[in-house]
C-alpha positions in Angstrom: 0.0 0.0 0.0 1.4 3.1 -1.0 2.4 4.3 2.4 5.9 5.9 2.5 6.9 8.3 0.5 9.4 11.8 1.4 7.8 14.4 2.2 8.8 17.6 0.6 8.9 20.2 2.9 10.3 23.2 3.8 14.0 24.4 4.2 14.4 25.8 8.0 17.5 27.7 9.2 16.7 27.9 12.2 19.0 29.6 14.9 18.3 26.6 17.4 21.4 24.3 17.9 23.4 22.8 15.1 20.9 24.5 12.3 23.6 25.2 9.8 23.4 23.9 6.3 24.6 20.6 5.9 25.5 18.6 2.6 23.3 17.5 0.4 23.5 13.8 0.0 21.4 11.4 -2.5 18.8 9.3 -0.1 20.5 7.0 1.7 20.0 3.0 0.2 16.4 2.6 1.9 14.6 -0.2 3.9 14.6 -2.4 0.6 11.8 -1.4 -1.2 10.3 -5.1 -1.3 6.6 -5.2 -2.4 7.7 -4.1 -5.5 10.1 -1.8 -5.9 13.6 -2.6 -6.4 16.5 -0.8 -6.2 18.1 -0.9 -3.0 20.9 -3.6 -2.6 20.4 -3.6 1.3 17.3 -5.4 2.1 14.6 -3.4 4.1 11.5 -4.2 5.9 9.0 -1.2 5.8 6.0 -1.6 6.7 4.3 1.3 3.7 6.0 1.2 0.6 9.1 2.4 -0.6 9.5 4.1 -3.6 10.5 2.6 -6.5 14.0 2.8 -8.3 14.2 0.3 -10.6 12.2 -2.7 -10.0 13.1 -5.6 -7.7 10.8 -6.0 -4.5 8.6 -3.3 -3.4 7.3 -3.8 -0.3 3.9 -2.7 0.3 4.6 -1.2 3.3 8.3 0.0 3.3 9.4 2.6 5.0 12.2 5.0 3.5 14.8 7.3 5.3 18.1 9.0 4.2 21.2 9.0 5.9 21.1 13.2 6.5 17.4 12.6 8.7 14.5 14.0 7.9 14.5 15.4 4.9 11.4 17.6 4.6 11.6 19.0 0.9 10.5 21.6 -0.4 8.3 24.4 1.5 9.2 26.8 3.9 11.7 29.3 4.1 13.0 31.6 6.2 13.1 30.2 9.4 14.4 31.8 12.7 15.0 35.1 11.0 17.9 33.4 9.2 17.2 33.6 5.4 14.8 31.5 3.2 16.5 28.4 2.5 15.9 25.4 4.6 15.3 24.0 7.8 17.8 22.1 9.0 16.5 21.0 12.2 19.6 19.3 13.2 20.6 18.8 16.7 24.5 18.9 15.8 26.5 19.8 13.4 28.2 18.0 10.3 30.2 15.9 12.2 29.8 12.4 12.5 29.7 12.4 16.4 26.8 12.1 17.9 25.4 15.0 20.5 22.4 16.4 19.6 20.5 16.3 16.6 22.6 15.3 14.4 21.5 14.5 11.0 19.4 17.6 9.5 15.7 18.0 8.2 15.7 19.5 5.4 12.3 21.2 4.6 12.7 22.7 1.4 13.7 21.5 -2.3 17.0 23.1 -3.4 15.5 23.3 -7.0 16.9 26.0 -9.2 17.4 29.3 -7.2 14.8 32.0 -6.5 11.9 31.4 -7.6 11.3 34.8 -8.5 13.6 34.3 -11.5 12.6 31.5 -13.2 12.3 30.3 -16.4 8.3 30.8 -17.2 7.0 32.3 -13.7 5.7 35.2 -12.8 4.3 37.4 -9.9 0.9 38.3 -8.9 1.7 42.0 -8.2 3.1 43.0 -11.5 0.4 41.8 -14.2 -3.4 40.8 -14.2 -3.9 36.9 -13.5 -6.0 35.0 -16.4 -9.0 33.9 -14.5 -8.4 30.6 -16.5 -5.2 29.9 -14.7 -5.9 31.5 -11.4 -9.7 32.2 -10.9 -9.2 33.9 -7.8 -5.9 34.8 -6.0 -7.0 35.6 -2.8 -7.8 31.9 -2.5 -4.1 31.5 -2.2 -2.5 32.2 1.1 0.9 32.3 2.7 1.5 30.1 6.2 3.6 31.3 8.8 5.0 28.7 11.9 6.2 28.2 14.8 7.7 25.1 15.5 9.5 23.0 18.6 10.9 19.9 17.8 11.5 17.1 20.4 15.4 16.2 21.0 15.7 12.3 21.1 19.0 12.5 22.3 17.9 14.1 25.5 14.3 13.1 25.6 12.8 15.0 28.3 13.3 18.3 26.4 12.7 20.0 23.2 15.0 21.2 20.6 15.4 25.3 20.0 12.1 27.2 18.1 11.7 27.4 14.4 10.3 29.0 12.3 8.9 28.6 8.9 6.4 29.8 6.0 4.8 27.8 3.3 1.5 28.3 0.9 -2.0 27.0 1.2 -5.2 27.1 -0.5 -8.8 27.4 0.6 -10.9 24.5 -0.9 -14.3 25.5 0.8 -16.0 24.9 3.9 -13.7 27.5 5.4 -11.0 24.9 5.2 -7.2 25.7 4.0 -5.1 22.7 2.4 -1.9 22.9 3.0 1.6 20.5 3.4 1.8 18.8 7.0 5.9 19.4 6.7 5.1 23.0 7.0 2.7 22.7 10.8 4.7 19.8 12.0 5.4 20.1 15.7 3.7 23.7 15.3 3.0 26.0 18.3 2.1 29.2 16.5 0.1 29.2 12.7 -0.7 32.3 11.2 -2.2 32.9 7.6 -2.2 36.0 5.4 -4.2 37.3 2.4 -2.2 38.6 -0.9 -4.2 41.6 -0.2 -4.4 42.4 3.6 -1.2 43.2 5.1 -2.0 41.8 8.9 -1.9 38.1 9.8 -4.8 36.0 11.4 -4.3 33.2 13.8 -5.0 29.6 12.4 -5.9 26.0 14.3 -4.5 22.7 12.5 -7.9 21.2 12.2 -6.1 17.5 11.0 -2.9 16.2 9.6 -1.6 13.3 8.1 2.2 13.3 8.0 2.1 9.8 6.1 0.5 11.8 2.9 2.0 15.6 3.9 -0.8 17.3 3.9 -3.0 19.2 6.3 -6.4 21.5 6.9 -6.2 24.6 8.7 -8.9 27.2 9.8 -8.6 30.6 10.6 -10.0 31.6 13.9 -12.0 34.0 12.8 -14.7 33.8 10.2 -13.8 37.0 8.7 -10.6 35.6 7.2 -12.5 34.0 4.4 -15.5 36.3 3.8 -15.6 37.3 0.3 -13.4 34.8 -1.1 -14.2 32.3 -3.2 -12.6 28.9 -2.7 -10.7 26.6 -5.4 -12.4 23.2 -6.8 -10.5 20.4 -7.2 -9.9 18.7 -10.1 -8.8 15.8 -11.8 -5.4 14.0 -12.2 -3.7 15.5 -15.0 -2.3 13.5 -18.1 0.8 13.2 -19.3 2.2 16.4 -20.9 -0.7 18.5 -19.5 0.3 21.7 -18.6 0.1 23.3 -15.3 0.7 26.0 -13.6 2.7 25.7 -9.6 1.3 29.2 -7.2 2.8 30.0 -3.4 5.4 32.5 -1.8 8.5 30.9 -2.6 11.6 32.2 -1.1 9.3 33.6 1.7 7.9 36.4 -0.7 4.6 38.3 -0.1 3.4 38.3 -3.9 1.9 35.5 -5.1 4.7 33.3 -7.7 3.1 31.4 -10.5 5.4 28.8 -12.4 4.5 27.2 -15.5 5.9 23.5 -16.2 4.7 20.4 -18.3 3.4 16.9 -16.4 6.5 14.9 -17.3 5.7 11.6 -14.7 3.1 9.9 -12.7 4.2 7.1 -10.5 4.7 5.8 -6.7 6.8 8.3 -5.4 8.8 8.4 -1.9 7.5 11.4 0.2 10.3 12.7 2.3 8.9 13.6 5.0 7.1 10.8 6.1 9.1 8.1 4.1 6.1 6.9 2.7 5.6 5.5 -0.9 2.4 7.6 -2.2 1.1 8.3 -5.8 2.9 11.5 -7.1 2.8 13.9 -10.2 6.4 15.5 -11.4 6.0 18.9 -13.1 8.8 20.2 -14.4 8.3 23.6 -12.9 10.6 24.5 -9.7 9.5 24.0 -6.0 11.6 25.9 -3.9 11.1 26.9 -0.2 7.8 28.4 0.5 6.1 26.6 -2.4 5.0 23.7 -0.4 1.1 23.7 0.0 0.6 25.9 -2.5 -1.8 24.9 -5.6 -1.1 22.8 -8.6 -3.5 24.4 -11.1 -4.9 22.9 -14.5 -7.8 25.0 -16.3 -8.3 26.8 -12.9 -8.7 23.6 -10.6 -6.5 22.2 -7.6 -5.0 19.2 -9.7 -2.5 18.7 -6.6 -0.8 20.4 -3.9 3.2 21.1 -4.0 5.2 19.2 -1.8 8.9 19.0 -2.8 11.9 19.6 -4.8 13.9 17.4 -6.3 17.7 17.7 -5.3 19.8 16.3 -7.7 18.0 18.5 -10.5 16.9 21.7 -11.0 13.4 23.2 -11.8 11.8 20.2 -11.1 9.3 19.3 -8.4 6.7 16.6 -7.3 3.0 17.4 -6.2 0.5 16.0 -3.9 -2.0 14.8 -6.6 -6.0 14.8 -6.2 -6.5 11.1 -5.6 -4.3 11.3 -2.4 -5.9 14.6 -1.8 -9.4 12.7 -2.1 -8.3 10.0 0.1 -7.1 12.5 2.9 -10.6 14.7 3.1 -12.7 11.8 2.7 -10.9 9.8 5.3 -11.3 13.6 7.6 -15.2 13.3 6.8 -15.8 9.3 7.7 -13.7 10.1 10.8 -15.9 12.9 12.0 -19.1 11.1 11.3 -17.7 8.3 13.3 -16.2 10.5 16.0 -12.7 9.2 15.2 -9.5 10.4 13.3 -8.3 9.5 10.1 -6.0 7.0 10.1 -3.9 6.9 7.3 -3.3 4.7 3.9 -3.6 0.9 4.7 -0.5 -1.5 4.9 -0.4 -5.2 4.2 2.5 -5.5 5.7 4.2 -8.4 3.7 7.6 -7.9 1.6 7.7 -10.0 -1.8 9.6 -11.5 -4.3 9.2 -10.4 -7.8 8.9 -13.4 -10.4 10.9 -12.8 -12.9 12.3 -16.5 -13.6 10.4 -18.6 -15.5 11.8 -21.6 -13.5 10.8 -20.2 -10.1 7.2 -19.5 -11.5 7.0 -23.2 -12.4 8.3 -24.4 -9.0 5.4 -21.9 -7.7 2.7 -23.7 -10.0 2.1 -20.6 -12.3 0.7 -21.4 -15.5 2.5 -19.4 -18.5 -0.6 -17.0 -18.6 -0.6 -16.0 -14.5 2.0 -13.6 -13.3 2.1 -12.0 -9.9 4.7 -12.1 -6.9 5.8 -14.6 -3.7 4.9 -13.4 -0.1 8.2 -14.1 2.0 7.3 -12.5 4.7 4.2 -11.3 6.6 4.6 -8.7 9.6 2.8 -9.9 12.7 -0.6 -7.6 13.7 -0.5 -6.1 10.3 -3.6 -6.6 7.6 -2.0 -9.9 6.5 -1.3 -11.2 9.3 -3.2 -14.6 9.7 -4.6 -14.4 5.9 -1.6 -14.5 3.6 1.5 -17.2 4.6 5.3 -17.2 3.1 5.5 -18.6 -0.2 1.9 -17.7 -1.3 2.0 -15.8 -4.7 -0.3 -12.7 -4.6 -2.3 -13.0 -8.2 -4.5 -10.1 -8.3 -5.6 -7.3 -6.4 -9.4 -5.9 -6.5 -9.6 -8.5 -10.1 -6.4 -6.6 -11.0 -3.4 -8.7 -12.5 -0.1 -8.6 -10.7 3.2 -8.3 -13.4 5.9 -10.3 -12.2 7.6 -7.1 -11.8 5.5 -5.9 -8.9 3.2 -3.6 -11.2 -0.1 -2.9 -12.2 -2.4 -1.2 -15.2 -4.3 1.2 -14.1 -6.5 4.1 -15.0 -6.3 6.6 -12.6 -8.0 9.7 -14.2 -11.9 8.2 -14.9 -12.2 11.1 -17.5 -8.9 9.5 -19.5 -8.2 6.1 -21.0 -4.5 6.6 -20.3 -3.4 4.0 -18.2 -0.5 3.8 -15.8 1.8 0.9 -15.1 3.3 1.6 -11.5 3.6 -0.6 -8.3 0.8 -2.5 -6.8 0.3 -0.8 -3.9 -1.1 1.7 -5.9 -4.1 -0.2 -5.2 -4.4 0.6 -2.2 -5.6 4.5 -2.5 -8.6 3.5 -3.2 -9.1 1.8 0.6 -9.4 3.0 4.0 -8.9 1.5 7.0 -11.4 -1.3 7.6 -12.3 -1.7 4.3 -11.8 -5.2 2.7 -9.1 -5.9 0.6 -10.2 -8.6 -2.4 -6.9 -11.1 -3.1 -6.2 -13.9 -5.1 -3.6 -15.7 -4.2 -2.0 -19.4 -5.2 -1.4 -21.6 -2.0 0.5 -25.0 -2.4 -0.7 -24.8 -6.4 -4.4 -24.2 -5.2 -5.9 -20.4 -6.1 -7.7 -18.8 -3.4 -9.7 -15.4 -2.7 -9.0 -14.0 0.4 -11.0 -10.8 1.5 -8.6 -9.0 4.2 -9.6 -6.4 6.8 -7.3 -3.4 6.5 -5.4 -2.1 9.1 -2.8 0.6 9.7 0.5 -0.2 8.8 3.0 -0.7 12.4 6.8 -1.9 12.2 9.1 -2.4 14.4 11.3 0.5 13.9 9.2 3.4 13.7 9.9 6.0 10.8 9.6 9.9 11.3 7.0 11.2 13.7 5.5 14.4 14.6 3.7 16.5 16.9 4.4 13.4 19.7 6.8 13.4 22.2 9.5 10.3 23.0 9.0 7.9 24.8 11.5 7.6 27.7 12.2 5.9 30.7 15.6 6.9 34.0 15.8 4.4 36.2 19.4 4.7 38.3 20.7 7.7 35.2 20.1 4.7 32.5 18.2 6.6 29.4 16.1 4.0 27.9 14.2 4.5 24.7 12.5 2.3 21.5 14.5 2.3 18.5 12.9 4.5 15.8 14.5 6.7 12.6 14.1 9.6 14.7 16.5 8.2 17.7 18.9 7.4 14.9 18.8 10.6 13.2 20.8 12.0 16.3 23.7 11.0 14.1 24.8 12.4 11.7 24.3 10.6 7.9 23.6 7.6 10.8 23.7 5.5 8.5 27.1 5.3 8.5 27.8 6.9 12.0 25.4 5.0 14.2 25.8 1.9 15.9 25.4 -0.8 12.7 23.4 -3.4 15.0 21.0 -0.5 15.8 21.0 0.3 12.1 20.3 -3.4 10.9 17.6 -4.0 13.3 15.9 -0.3 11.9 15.8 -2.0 8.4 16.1 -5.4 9.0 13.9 -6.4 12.4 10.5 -7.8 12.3 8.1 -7.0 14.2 6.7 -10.1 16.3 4.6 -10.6 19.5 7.2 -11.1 22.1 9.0 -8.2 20.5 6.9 -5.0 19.6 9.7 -2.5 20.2 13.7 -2.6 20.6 14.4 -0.9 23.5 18.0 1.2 23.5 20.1 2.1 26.3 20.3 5.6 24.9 22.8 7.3 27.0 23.9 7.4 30.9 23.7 10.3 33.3 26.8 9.4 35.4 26.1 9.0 39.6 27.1 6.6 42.1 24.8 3.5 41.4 26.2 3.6 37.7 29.7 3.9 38.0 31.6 1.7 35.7 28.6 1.0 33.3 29.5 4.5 31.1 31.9 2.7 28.7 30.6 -0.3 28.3 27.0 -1.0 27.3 26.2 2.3 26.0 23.6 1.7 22.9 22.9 -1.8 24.0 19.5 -3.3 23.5 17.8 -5.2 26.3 16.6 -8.6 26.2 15.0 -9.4 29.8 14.8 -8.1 33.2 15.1 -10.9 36.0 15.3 -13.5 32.8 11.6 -12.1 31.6 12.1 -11.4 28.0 11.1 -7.9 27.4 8.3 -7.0 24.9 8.2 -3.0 24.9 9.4 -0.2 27.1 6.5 0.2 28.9 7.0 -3.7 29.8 9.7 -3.2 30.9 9.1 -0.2 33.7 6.4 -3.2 33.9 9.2 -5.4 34.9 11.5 -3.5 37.1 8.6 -1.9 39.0 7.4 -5.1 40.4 11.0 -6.5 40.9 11.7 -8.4 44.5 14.6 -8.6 46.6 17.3 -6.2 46.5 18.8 -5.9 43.1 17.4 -6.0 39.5 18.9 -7.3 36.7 19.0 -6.5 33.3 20.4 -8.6 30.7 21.8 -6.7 26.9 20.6 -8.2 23.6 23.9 -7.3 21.4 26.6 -7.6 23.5 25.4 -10.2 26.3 26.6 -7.8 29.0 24.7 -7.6 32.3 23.5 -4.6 34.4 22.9 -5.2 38.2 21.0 -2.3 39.6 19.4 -1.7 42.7 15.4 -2.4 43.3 12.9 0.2 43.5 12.8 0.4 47.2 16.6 0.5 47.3 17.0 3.5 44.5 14.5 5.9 45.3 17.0 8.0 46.8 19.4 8.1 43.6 17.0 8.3 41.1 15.5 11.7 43.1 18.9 13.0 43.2 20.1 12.3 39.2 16.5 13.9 38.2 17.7 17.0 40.7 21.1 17.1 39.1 20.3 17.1 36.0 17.0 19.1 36.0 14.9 16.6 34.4 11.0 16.8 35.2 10.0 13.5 35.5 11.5 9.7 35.3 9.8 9.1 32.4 7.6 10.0 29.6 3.8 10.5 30.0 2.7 7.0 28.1 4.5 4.9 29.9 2.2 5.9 33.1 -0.7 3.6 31.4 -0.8 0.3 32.4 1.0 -2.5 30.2 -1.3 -5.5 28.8 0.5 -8.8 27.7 0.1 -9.6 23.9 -1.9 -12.6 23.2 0.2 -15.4 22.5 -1.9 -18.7 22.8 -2.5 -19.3 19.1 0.5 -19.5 16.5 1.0 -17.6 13.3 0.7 -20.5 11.2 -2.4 -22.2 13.1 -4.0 -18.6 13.1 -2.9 -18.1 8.9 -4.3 -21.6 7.6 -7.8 -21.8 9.6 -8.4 -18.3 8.4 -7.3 -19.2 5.1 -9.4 -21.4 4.8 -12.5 -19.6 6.3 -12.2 -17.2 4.1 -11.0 -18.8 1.0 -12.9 -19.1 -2.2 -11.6 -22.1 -4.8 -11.1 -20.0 -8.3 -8.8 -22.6 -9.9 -11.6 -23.8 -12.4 -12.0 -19.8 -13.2 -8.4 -19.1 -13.3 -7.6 -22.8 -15.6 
C-alpha cells in the first residue's frame, strides 16, 4: 500500500542548535523497497511502501529514510530570521559524532534558485492573473509557523524554536489545504491574504504526516469572507500543462510557475518516508512553495510538496487522488467520531517473479503472473490471511506483473493507463475496508477478503507532533529504536551503531518483540559507576530473565522486581547490568533527576498500564484456519 513516500517540505534555518546547512546527500539506500520496488541492494522491511528505483521488491509497506534525517523538501523558508533556504532541524552539526540532533531535516527542495527568477513564472503584483489559470488569488495564502521539535538524544526536552512559511489554498467549507511538513510540531500558525497586510491566527484542524498534507482554519470567520474557494480537479495527463502558485523564497506576492506533467508514479515522500502516488511537473518547487496549488484550467490538480535535489526546476505534487483519500478519510472520521487514520498496509515484503523456472516451482501457468509473499509482519492486515510462499495473483480483479506492477486508469475522465507498483491499489481503501486477493497456496488459487489495518513496524519512521517515549531508572536513558533516535547521528547511516541500524531496516516485528528498547545514554552517579563505557547503545533482552516486549514492559518489569537488586540482561553484546530495586534506589534516582533538571523519570505513556500480547494461538495455526475460512476455490475460473 502506498504508504511511504518523502515528504517535501520546507527548508528551516533555524537559529536553534546545530541549524547550519549541511551537505546534500542522495537518499540514503532505503529499507529495501520489497513489495515491488527494487533498487536498494540492502534489504529493508517497511512496513508502507518504498518508492520505487528500478524494479526488484517493493514492499507494500516500506518505509524509507536517508542517511542526512529527515528530509522535509520543499516548503518553507525563512526560518528563525535566518534567510529562506531550509530548515535544518539538526541537533549537531556536520560531524559524524553524535550530541544532539545530528542529521538535519531539510524542509525545502534546493531546486533551481529563486523562484522569483525563473524560467516561465511570474508574480501576482506586477500583471493581471487570467482567470483561466488562477480564478481567484485571494484563495491562495501564505502560512507562517512556529515550530518545537523534540530532542531524542535528551528526551525529556525539546529542541530550539523554528520558524517557517509555506502556501496553502482554501478548498471550501472555510477549510485551507496545506503541506503537513510546513505545521509539523507547530505552536504558533498564522495565515495572510495577498491583499491584507496583517496576519490571522489559524488551528491545525487535522494532519496526516504519512500523505504531507493538512487543513487549517482561521480563527476568525472574517478571514474568508468574500473569497471564493478553489475546486478540485482531476489527475492531470501526461504532458498536461500546469501551472505551480505559493510564496516561494518567503515572498509576499503570489509566484506562479509554469511546467509540463513529465511523470506519474509511486513516489517516496520525504517527510514521512512513505511510498504515495505522485505527479512531477517540471516547474521549480523551492522553499515556501510547499502547500501551494497545482492548477490545470483553474482547478487544484495537486498540492506542492517537494523539490527534487539532484536537478533543477523540477518538483513533485501532492496529486487529487491522495488529496481525495485524505478529506474523505477527515469526513468518515468525523461522522464516526474518530480520526483519520492513514493509507492501509499489508504489511508483507515479496519476491518479484521474474524467472520462469521459479514460477513453475510456484505452479504458475505461463498466462498467471504476480509475486511470492516471503514475509508477513505480525498484527499487520496480513497477518493470519496471507502465509510465506503464497504468490499474490490479483488485487481488487487486478493482475499482478511479475515485476511488482499494475495497469491502471487513474484519471476516470482518460483512457490513459498507468503501469506503477501494486500498492497503488491501495488508494482506493481506508482503513477497515476489505481488501479482495487472489492468491496461489500450495498450487491451489484462493480469494481472500482481508480487513485493513494501519501499517506498524518495528522501527518506527519519522513522527510528529508526539513526544518520546522515555524511561531513567538509576541515570540509565532508555528509549524504543525509531529513525528519529537514529537521526541524532549524523548521515547515521554510517555513524550509528550498525546493529541498531540493521535492526531499523532489517527487524520484524513479532509478538514477544513489539519494540527494541535502547540504552540511549547514561547520566553518570554513584549506582552507575563503571557501566559508562561499556554497554552504552545496547538493546535489552529481559529483566530478571523475563524477555522484554516493549518499554513500557519493561518499567512493567522493574517496578514489580523483588529482593534487593534488578537485573538486566543486553541483547547485542550479552553484557549484564545489576542495579538496585525500586525500594533501594528511590533515593538516587530523586537525586540524578535534581542534578540534571529533568522533570520526570519518564515519559507521559509509559504511566498507562501494560497488557501482555496474546500469545496462545501460532502464526501458522491462526494463517491456515483463516485461510481457509475465508478462501474461495477460483482454480476452475483461473484454468
Amino acid at each position: 500500500t502506498m504508504e511511504q513516500v518523502g515528504a517535501g517540505g520546507a527548508t528551516n534555518e533555524g537559529s536553534g542548535p546545530g541549524k547550519g546547512n549541511e551537505e546534500q546527500v542522495p537518499p540514503a539506500t532505503r529499507r529495501e523497497e520489497d513489495e515491488g520496488c527494487a533498487g536498494g541492494e540492502e534489504e529493508q522491511w517497511s512496513g508502507e511502501e518504498d518508492s520505487v528505483r528500478d524494479d526488484e521488491d517493493y514492499d507494500d509497506d516500506g518505509d524509507d529514510y536517508d542517511d542526512r534525517g529527515k528530509n522535509w523538501g520543499s516548503a518553507s523558508s525563512g526560518l528563525g530570521g535566518k534567510g529562506s533556504d531550509s530548515i535544518n532541524k539538526s541537533k549537531g552539526s556536520s560531524g559524524s559524532g553524535r550530541g544532539g540532533l545530528r542529521s538535519s531535516r531539510k524542509l525545502g527542495a534546493s531546486s533551481g534558485g529563486n523562484a522569483q527568477h525563473q524560467k516561465n513564472s511570474s508574480s501576482a503584483g506586477g500583471a493581471k492573473i487570467s482567470r483561466k489559470i488562477l480564478p481567484n488569488v485571494e484563495a491562495i495564502v501564505k502560512v507562517s509557523v512556529t515550530c518545537q521539535a523534540p530532542d531524542y538524544s535528551c528526551p525529556w526536552q525539546s529542541s530550539n524554536v523554528d520558524t517557517a512559511t509555506g502556501s496553502g489554498v482554501l478548498i471550501g467549507g472555510g477549510r485551507i489545504l496545506t503541506c503537513a511538513h510546513i505545521v509539523a510540531n507547530q505552536t504558533f500558525v498564522q495565515i495572510q491574504r495577498t491583499s491584507v497586510p496583517d496576519k490571522q491566527r489559524a488551528r491545525v484542524i487535522a494532519v496526516s504526516h504519512q500523505c504531507d498534507l493538512a487543513v487549517l482554519q482561521a480563527e476568525e470567520a472574517s478571514f474568508i469572507e468574500g473569497i471564493e474557494p478553489l475546486e478540485l480537479g482531476e489527475l492531470p495527463d501526461l504532458r498536461a500543462k500546469a501551472y505551480v502558485c505559493g510564496f516561494p523564497i518567503g515572498g509576499d506576492e503570489i509566484c506562479i510557475s509554469e511546467g509540463v506533467v513529465s511523470r506519474i508514479e509511486i513516489q517516496r515522500y520525504r517527510h514521512s518516508g512513505r511510498s504515495l502516488l505522485a505527479v512531477t511537473v517540471d516547474a521549480a518547487i523551492n522553499p515556501g512553495n510547499s502547500g501551494g496549488p497545482v492548477l490545470k484550467d483553474g482547478k487544484v490538480v495537486g498540492i506542492a510538496f517537494q523539490g527534487m535535489n539532484e536537478v533543477d526546476n523540477v518538483g513533485e505534487v501532492v496529486p487529487t487522488p491522495v488529496i481525495n483519500h485524505f478529506l474523505d478519510g477527515l469526513r468518515m472520521a468525523e461522522e464516526r467520531g474518530g480520526v483519520y487514520e492513514g493509507f492501509p498496509g499489508l504489511g508483507v515484503k515479496v519476491q518479484q517473479l521474474k524467472n520462469p523456472q521459479l514460477r513453475r516451482h510456484l505452479g504458475l501457468t505461463p498466462q498467471e503472473s504476480g509475486v511470492m509473499i516471503r514475509k508477513v509482519d505480525w498484527d499487520n492486515s496480513a497477518w493470519g490471511y496471507m502465509q510465506e510462499g503464497d504468490v499474490m495473483l490479483e488485487i481488487d480483479d487486478v493482475k499482478v506483473g511479475n515485476n511488482s506492477t499494475v495497469s491502471v486508469t487513474l484519471n476516470p475522465q482518460s483512457k490513459h493507463k498507468y503501469r506503477t507498483f501494486w500498492p497503488i491499489l491501495m488508494h482506493s481503501h481506508h482503513v477497515g475496508d476489505k481488501l479482495k486477493v487472489k492468491i496461489k497456496r500450495k498450487s491451489e488459487d484462493m480469494v481472500l477478503f482481508i480487513p485493513l489495518k494501519p501499517f506498524r513496524e518495528l522501527a518506527p519512521n519519522y513522527r510528529y507532533d508526539v513526544k518520546p517515549s522515555y524511561f531513567i531508572y538509576c541515570g540509565l536513558v532508555w528509549q524504543p529504536l525509531s529513525i528519529d533516535f537514529l537521526c541524532t547521528w549524523n548521515k547515521f547511516k554510517q555513524n550509528a551503531p550498525r546493529y541498531l541500524v540493521y535492526l531499523s531496516v532489517s527487524g520484524a516485528l513479532c509478538q514477544d518483540r513489539q519494540q527494541i528498547v535502547v540504552l540511549s545514554q547514561i547520566l553518570a552517579a554513584d549506582v552507575n559507576v563503571g557501566y559508562e563505557s561499556e554497554v552504552e547503545f545496547a538493546t535489552i533482552e529481559s529483566v530478571n530473565g523475563q524477555n522484554v516486549i516493549s518499554l513500557r514492559h519493561m518499567v512493567e518489569l522493574i517496578n514489580s522486581a523483588q529482593g534487593d537488586t534488578v537485573t538486566l540482561h543486553m541483547r547485542d553484546t550479552n553484557q549484564i547490568i545489576v542495579l538496585p530495586t525500586p525500594h533501594l534506589a528511590r533515593e538516587h534516582n530523586e537525586e540524578i533527576l535534581r542534578t540534571y533538571n529533568i522533570r520526570a523519570p519518564c515519559s507521559d505513556d509509559l504511566l498507562l498500564p501494560f497488557t501482555l500480547p496474546d500469545t496462545t494461538s501460532t502464526p501458522t495455526a491462526t494463517a491456515a484456519a483463516t485461510a481457509t475460512a475465508t478462501a474461495t476455490d477460483t482454480s476452475a475460473a483461473s484454468n
